[in-house]
Each structure stands twice: as C-alpha cells, then as structure tokens.
C-alpha angles and dihedrals in degrees: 000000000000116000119222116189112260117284099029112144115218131184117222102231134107092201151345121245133179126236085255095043086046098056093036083059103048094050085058106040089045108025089239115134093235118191135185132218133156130237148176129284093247090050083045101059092046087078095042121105107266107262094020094077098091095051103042089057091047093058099041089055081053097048089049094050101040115016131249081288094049082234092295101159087211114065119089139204117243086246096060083045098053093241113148109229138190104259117235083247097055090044090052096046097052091052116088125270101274095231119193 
C-alpha cells in the first residue's frame, strides 16, 4: 500500500475517458460493436435501476457543473500522485467477455 501524507484528496479513478474513447474501448476490449449517442434526460432515466433514477442524475448534473472533484483544488489524480493504476484497458480486458 502506498502512503500519502494526511489529508491528501484522491480521486478514485485510474483514469478519464470520454463517452467515444470509452466505447471504442469497449468494442475492442470485448468484441462488442459500442456505440454512443446522446439522449435526453426522460430516455436516460428509463434504463436506470428503479429507485436509483433521482440520485444518478443528480450526480451526473454535478459532475457536469463541477467536475468528478467538485472543483476541490485539492484533490489529485493517482497519476499526479505517482500511484500506479490499473488502466481502463487492463481492467476491461480482465473482466469476462460480456455474451448476449
């Protein structure tokens, strides 16, 4: 385990993809043809888990507006940190094939 002095903010990502880098990677990682498209807000919520709807928008309004960090200067990425991740390709790659 790597040790970060106290009150260091980290956000818990290896990594930040874009809707297009994301499905690219998926179709290759999976061998799944992705695709993105955007859509509105009522469409959005109708694939959402019942119950969950209120608060995933909610977040995702946030995220838009501020950022994953909420604008907290101090929160960091691993990287700037020097903290080795998984990559969102490793992690894809190690999962098992999605079948349909």
């Amino acid at each position: 385990m790597e040790i970060r002095p106290a009150g260091t903010d980290i956000l818990g990502a290896s990594e930040i993809a874009r809707k297009p880098e994301y499905a690219a990677l998926w179709d290759r990682t999976q061998g799944v043809k992705a695709a993105v498209r955007d859509v509105s807000e009522e469409e959005y919520v109708k694939y959402l888990p019942e119950g969950f709807e209120a608060t995933i928008v909610d977040d995702l309004r946030f995220f838009a507006e501020y950022g994953y960090a909420g604008r907290n200067p101090r929160v960091k990425t691993p990287a700037e940190l020097g903290i080795k991740t998984t990559s969102l390709e490793e992690f894809f790659r190690g999962r098992t094939r999605v079948r349909f």
